[in-house]
N, C-alpha and C positions, 0 to 999 in steps of 0.2 A: 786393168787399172781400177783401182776401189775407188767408188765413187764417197765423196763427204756429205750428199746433199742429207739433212735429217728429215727420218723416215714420220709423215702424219698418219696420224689413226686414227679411224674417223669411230663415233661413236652413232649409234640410236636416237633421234630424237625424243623428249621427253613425250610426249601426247602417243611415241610410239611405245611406249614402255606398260607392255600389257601389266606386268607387277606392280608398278603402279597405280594403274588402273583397279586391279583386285582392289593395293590396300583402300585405294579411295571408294571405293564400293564396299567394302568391308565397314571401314568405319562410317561411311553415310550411313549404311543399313543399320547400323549400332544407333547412329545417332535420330533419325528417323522411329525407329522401335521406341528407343529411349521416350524422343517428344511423343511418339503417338502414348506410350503406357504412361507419362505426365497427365497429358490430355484425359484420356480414359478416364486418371485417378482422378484428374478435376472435374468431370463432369458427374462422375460418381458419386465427389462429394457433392457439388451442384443439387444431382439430384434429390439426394437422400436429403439435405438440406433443408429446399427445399419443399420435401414431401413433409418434412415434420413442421412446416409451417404451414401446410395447407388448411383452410377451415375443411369443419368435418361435411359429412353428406346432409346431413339435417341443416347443417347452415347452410353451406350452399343454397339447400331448396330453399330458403327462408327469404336469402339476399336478395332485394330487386334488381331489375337491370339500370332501371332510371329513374326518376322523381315522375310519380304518380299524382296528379290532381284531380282529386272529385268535387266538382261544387255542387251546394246544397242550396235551394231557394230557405226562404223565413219556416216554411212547415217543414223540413227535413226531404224533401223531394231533391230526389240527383238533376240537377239541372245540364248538364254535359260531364265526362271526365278529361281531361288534359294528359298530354304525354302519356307514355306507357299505358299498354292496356295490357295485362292479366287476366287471362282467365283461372277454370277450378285445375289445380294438379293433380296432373292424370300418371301414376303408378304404372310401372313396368309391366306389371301384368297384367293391366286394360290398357296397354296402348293397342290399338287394332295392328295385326301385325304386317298385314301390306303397306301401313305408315312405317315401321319398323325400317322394313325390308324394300321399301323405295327410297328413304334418307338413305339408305346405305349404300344403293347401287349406283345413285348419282351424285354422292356428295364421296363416299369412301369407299369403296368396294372390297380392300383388304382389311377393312376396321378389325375383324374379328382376329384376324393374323397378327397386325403389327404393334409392337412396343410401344405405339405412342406418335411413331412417327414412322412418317415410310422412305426408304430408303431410296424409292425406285422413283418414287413421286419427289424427293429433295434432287435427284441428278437430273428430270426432267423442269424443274425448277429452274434450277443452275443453267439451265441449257437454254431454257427459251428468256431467260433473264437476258443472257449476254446477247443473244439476236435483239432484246428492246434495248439493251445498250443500258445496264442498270437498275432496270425496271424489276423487280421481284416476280415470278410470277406466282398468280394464285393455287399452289396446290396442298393446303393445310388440310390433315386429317379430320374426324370428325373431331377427335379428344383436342387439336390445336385451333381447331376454328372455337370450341369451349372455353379453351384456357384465353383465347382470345378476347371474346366476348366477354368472358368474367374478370381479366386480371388486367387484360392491358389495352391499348388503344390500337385502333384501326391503319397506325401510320404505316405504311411499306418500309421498312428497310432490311438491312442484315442484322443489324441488333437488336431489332423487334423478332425477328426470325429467329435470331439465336434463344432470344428468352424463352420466346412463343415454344419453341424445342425441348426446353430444358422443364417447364410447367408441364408440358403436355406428359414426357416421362417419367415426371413425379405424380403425377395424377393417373396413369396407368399403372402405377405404386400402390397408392393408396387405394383408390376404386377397383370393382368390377367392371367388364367392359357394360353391363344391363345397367349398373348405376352409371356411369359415365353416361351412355345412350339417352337412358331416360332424364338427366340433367338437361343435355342437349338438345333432346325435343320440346322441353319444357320452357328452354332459356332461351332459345332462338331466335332471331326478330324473322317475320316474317311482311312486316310491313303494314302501314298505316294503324302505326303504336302499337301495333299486336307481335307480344311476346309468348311466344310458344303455341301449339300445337291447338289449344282451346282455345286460345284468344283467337287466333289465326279459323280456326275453324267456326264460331262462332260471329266473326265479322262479317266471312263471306259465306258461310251454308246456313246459319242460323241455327246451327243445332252443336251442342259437344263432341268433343275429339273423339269421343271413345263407338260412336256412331259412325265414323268417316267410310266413306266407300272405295274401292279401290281406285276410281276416276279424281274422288275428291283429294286423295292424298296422292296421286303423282301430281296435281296441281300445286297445293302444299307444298311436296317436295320440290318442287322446280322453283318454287318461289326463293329461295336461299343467296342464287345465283346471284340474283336481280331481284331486291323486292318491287323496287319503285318501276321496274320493266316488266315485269312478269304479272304483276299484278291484276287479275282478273274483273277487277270495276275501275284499273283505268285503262287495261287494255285486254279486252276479251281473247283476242285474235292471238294473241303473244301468249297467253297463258297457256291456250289450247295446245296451241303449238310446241312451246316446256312441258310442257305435262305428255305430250304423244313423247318426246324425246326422249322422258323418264319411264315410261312404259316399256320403250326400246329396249333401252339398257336392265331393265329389270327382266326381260326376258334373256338377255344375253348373258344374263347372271345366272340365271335358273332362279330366279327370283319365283319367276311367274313363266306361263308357258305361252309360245309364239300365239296360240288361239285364244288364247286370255287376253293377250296383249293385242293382237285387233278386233276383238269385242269390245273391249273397251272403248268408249268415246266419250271423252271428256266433254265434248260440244252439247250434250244432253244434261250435264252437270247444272242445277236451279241455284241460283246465288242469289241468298238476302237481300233485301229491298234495301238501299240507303238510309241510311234515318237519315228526316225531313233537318233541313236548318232553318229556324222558326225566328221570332223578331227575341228570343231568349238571348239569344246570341249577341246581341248590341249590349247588352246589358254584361255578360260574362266578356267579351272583349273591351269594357271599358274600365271593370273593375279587377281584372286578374294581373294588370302589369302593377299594379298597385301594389301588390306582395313586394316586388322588390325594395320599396323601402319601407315595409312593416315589419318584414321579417329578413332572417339570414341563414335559415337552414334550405338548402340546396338538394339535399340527398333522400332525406325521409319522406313516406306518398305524405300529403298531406290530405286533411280534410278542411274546406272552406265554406264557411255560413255566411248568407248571405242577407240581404234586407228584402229580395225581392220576392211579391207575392203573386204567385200564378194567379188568381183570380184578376186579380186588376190588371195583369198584365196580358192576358185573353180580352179585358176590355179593352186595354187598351187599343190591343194586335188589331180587333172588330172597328173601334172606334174611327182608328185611320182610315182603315182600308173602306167604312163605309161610305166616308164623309170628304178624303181628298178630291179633289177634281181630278181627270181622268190622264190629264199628261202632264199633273203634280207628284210632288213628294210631299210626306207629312211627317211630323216628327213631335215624339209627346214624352214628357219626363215629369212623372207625378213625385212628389217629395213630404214624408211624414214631417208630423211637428218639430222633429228631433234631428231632419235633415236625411232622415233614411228613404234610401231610393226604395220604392214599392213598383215600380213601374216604370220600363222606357224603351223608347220607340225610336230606330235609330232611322226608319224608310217603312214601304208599304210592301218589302218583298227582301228577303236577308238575303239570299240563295241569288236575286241580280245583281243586288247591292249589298256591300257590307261596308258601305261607304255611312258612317254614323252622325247620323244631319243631328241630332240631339243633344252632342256635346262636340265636334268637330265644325258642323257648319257656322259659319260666321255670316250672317245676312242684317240690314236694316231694322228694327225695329220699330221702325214709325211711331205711331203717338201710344204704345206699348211704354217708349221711355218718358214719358213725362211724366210716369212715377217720381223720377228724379229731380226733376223738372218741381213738381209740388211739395214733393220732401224736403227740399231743400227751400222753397216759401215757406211753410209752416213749420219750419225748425227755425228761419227767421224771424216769425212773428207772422205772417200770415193767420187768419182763420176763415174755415170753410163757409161762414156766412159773411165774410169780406165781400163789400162790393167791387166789382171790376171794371171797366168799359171795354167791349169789345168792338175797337176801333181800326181805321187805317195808324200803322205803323212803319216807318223805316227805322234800321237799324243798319248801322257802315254799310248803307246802300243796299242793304234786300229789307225787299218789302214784301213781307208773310201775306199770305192770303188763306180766307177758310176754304172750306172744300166747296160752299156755294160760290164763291165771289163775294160775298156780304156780308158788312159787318151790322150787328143787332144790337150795340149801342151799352147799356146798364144791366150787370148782371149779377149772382152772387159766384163765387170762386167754384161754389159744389155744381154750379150752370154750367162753368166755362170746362170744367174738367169731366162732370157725364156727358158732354157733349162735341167733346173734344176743341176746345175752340183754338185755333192757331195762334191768333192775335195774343188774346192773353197771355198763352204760354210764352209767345215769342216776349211783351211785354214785362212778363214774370224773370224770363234770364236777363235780360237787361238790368230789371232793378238788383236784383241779390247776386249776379255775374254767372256769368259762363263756366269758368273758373269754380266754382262752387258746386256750380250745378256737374259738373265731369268729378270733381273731388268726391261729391254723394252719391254718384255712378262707380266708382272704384270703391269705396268706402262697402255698399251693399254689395261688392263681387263681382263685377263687370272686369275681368280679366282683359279684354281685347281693348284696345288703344280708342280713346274717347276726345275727340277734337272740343276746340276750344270757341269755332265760330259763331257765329246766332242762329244759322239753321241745324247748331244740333239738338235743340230743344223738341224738333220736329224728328227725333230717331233716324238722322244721317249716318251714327256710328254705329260698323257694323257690329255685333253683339253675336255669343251662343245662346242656346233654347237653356239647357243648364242654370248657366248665371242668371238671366233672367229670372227663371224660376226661382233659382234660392233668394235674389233680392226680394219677392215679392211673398217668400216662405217668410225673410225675416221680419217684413210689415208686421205677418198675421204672428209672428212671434212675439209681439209689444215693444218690437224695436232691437231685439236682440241679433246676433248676427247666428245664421244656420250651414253650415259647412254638409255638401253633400256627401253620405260613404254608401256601401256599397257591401263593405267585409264585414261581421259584426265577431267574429273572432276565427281562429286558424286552432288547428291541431294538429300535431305529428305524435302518432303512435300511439294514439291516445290521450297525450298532452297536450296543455292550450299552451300554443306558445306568442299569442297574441290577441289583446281583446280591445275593444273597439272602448274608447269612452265620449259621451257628449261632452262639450268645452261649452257652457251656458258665459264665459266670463266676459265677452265680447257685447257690450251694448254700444250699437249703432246711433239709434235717437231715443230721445228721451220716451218712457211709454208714451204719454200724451200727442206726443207729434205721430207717434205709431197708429194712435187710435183715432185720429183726425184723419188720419192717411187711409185708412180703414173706411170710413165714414162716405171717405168720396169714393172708393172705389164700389162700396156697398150701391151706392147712387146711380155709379155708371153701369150696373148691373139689372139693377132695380129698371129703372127708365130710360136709360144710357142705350148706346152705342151696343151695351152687352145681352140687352135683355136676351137673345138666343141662348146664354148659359145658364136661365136658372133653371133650377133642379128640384124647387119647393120646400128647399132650407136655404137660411142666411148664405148667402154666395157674394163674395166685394171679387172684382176685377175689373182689366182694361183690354179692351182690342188695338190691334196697333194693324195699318193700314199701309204701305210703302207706296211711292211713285208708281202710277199704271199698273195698281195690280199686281205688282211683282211678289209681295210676301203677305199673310195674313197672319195675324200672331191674336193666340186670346190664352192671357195668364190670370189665374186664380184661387180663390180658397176658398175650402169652406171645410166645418166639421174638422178641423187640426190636420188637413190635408191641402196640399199646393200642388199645381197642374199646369202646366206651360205646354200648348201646342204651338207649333209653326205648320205653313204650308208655304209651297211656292215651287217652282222649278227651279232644279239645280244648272241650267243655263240660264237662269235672272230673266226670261225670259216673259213675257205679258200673262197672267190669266186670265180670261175675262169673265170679270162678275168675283173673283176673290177677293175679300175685305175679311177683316179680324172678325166682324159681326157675324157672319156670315157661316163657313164650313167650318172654322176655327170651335166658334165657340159652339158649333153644334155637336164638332167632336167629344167637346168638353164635357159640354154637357152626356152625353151618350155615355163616356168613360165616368164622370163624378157620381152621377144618377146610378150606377153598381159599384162603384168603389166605395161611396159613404153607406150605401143601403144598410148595414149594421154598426153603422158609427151613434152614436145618439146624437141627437141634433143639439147643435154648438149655438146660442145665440152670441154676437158679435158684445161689444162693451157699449158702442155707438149704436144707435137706431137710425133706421133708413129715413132720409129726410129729404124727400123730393124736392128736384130744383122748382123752380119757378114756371117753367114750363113743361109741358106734359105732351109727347106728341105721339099719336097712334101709331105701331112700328110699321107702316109700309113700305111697300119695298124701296120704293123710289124717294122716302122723307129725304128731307135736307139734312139731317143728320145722321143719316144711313150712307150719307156717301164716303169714299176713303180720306180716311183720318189726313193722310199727308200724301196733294198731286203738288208739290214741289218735288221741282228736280233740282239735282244739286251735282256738280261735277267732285271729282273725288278729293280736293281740300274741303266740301263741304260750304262750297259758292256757290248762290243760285242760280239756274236757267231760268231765263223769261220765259215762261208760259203764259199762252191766253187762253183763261179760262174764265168762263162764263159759269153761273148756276143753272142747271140742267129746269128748265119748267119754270125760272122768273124771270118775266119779262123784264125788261128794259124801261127804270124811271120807277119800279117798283120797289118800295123800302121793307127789307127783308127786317119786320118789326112784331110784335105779340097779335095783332089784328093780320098781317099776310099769314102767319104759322095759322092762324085760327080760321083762315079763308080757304087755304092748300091742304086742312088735313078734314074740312066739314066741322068745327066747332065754334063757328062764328057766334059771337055773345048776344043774345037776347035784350041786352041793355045797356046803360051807360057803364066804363068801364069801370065807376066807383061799385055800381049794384053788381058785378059782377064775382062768381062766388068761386073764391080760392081754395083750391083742392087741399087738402087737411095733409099731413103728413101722414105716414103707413107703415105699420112696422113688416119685417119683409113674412111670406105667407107661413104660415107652418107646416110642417111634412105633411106628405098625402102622397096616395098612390098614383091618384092621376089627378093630373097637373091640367085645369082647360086654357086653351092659346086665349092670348089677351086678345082685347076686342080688334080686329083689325088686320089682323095678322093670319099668314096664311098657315095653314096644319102641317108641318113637312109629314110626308110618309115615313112609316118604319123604318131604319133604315138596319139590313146586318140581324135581322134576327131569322128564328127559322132555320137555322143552319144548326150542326152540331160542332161542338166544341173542337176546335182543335187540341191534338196533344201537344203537350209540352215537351221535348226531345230532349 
């Protein structure tokens, strides 16, 4: 019987259909060849691209790697360089050739083989990329780690990779691999600013490339890896150790032979002495950020002129270091008629501190500020033969005191200010305001925030050594205002692209009040509080004295030259026996006494016009004590202190007859017969200066020694 049912036929699966398969392997393979000979053609063109963009081999050598700064002191002397160092370029055929043949064994060992890039080295790449999971890994030849350095940035990715690839094969186009090589050795950072081979060798051996010994360049050569690790003066131990590695491998190369390569021992290797960092340094780290808003080229080395002159600034360096006390800092910044820094002192040691107490620190200035304080009476109408009273005063409840405890009653103004008198001063802000007296403190360049109470008459606010100084540059300037610089012009390539101009158009106070101002500082120099600063020409200054000792300050001029030291510790911390009179102004003097020696001697407009009283400087006078033992909390309200004068009894009126009992000049007769000291004009230059009557001889201090260099 025939069956109806309809018959199914079953067919192959498609994924089983080997023809299939063929064609789809047929055409991938088409398709595949195709993109790869695309590809091919685009890199081709890539390259050839650009190779015909590349600069040539002369420019190459020409191009820097980075902006170059050299600065110069006032006499053209290199005071440090900045950024990038260069050294001379060393030619392929004096490079020593175990430097040659070490860069190659540890940085590329196929160089002399590959196109540009290595093949074996890009799948090793690829490979240990994807175990960091993205991370590129470092295996650029030597021609890509060049093209690197020269064309593009240090970022990791694939399309830095890709470029880095595409330069490298156009530059193994255009170059040989010996010009390529010697580009590379030349261009290289090797660390701590040094680029290339001489730089690099010169930093650390002290001698040129073209010298190096086969220890000294697997050191070199290991440095590439790592400069900032490998680095042989910051880590000895690290470097030895890169440098035996690259010995290794240069034997395994046939570079060198196994018995060469443990003869070798880099640990016998002599490495250059550090240059010293010297107090130069506070001076170029205060004026080199300045560039940024003077100038806008970024790229070309520059050259920078400076104001500052080695000689005064040896004095200076000696000055401090002779005359701080021993667990102080000191800090000094002398300043020409014109504002230009000659000298400055930022501590008594760069290399502990580079912390810049000369224009950074902000401390008290004690009776330092009653510059302003009197500038601002005699711009009111005050004059220096004004009489005064120095009396008991309150003012909104503080009651000033002098550093005796005693007030001495009728004085003239030129009495109250050589000898610092509190009372008056405080007196003095009351009548003409407070307010006034901070406006004339900003007005002469006190930058730092200047309160408004009555004990700031006594230098409660704290102040920099700087501003101080330039206000007290712009006195001796007849009132004009003196802006500190540092740069006096720039050049790139030879071109100035920045010069320095004085701005005379800023007048402060009138001259007249300038040379009153003048008059009493001459005073308090003369017989004052200052006498430890003169120097045996016209000298005007003030010392400034803070709570217990804490700060001693002595600013001044003489010869079209201005001088501002501070001392104190940098934890505010007690001196004892520091006062402005004292180590300040003997530094001053120590640093002015060679810094004016070839100035011609300046006499002042005003003659020195002693006060009223006259007293022998010892050490213990009543006007030898600190300018201001007010303490004040930090609105600048006073602390009750009891303070007594050191040596006057109790019920004894501290009047012209006790001054004349306490210093041995009691009067012979009634006080009409007695004969008042003549006014003086101040000494005239001389070699050696004899101590005024009464006064102790300080020793030497700082000499005997040889010069330090300037680094």
């Amino acid at each position: 019987m025939a069956s109806n049912l309809p018959v199914i036929i079953r067919s192959k699966p498609w994924w089983r259909d080997s023809a299939k398969w063929k064609r789809i392997g047929f055409w991938g393979g088409i398709g595949a060849a195709g993109f790869g000979l695309l590809a091919f053609i685009a890199l081709l063109i890539a390259v050839f691209s650009t190779r015909s963009s590349l600069p040539t081999f002369e420019e190459l050598k020409s191009s820097p790697n980075g902006q170059m700064i050299r600065v110069h002191a006032v006499d053209g002397t290199v005071l440090v360089s900045m950024g990038p160092s260069y050294g001379e370029w060393i030619s392929y055929d004096k490079i020593p050739q175990q430097m040659k043949d070490a860069m190659i064994a540890v940085e590329d060992r196929r160089f002399e083989s590959h196109w540009g890039v290595d093949p074996w080295g890009i799948a090793r790449g690829i490979s240990n990329s994807l175990d960091r999971k993205g991370r590129v890994s470092a295996v650029s030849t030597i021609t890509q780690q060049l093209a690197r350095n020269v064309f593009l940035s240090s970022n990791r990715s694939y399309m830095r990779k890709l470029r880095e690839a595409v330069l490298a094969l156009a530059m193994e186009r255009k170059f040989t691999k010996d010009q390529i090589l010697e580009l590379y050795l030349n261009k290289v950072y090797f660390g701590g600013g040094a680029y290339g081979i001489d730089a690099a060798s010169r930093k650390f051996f002290g001698h040129s490339a073209d010298r190096l010994s086969l220890a000294e360049a697997a050191i070199i050569a290991g440095l590439v890896k790592a400069p900032s690790h490998y680095s042989p003066t910051a880590d000895a131990e690290a470097a030895v150790g890169r440098a035996s590695v690259v010995l290794k491998v240069m034997a395994e190369t046939g570079k060198i032979s196994e018995a060469t390569a443990e003869a070798t021992d880099p640990r016998l290797v002599k490495l250059a002495p550090e240059p010293k960092q010297n107090s130069v340094r506070y001076f170029t780290d205060w004026a080199l950020p300045q560039l940024e808003v003077l100038i806008d080229e970024t790229d070309a080395p520059l050259e920078v002129w400076t104001t500052l002159d080695l000689g005064m600034q040896r004095a200076a360096d000696d000055a401090i270091r002779a005359n701080t006390p021993g667990a102080a800092q000191g800090a000094l910044v002398s300043l020409d008629r014109d504002g230009a820094v000659r000298a400055m002192v930022g501590g008594k040691d760069y290399v502990s501190s580079i912390y810049n107490r000369a224009t950074q620190a902000t401390r008290q200035p004690g009776s330092a500020f009653k510059l302003f304080v009197y500038l601002a009476a005699l711009e009111a109408g005050h004059r220096a033969d004004d009489m005064v009273i120095d009396e008991p005063v309150t003012i909104r409840g503080w009651t000033p005191r002098n550093s005796s405890g005693r007030n001495s009653g009728e004085m003239t103004l030129r009495s109250a200010f050589a000898y610092s008198i509190n009372t008056v001063a405080a007196k003095l802000g009351q009548e003409i305001g407070f307010g006034a007296i901070a406006d004339m403190a900003r007005r002469f360049g006190i930058t730092t925030p200047v309160d408004t109470h009555p004990a700031m008459v006594l230098g409660t606010s704290d102040v920099r050594l700087i501003d101080m100084t330039r206000a007290f540059a712009s006195v001796a300037n007849k009132g004009v205002a003196v802006q500190p610089y540092g740069i006096t012009r720039v050049t790139a390539n030879g071109a100035v692209i920045y010069q320095h101009e004085v701005d005379t158009s800023h007048v402060l106070v009138a001259p007249y009040v300038a040379a009153q101002m003048t008059d009493l500082l001459q005073t308090a120099v003369a017989t004052g509080t200052g006498r430890a600063a003169q120097i045996g020409r016209p000298v005007a200054g003030k010392t400034g004295t803070t709570t217990s000792n804490k700060d001693g300050w002595f600013v001044g001029f003489s010869s079209g030259l201005t001088t501002g030291v501070w001392m104190g510790r940098d934890d505010a911390k007690v001196v004892p026996g520091l006062q402005g009179g004292t180590a300040p102004a003997r530094a001053f003097q120590n640093f002015m006494a060679k810094a004016v020696a070839r100035r011609p001697v300046e006499q002042f407009e005003t003659k020195v016009t002693l006060p009223e009283w006259q007293i022998e400087p010892e050490d213990n006078a009543y006007y030898e004590a600190p300018d201001n033992r007010l303490f004040v909390d930090a609105d600048g309200n006073p602390i009750e202190q009891d303070q007594g004068a050191p040596g006057v009894p109790e019920g004894d009126r501290l009047d012209q007859d006790w001054l004349d009992r306490m210093t041995g000049n009691e009067p012979k007769g009634p006080p009409s017969q007695q004969q008042q000291p003549a006014p003086t004009r101040a000494p005239p230059p001389r070699q050696n200066i004899p101590a005024p009557s009464g006064a102790r001889e300080e020793p030497a201090r700082g000499g005997g020694g040889q010069e330090r260099p300037i680094q």
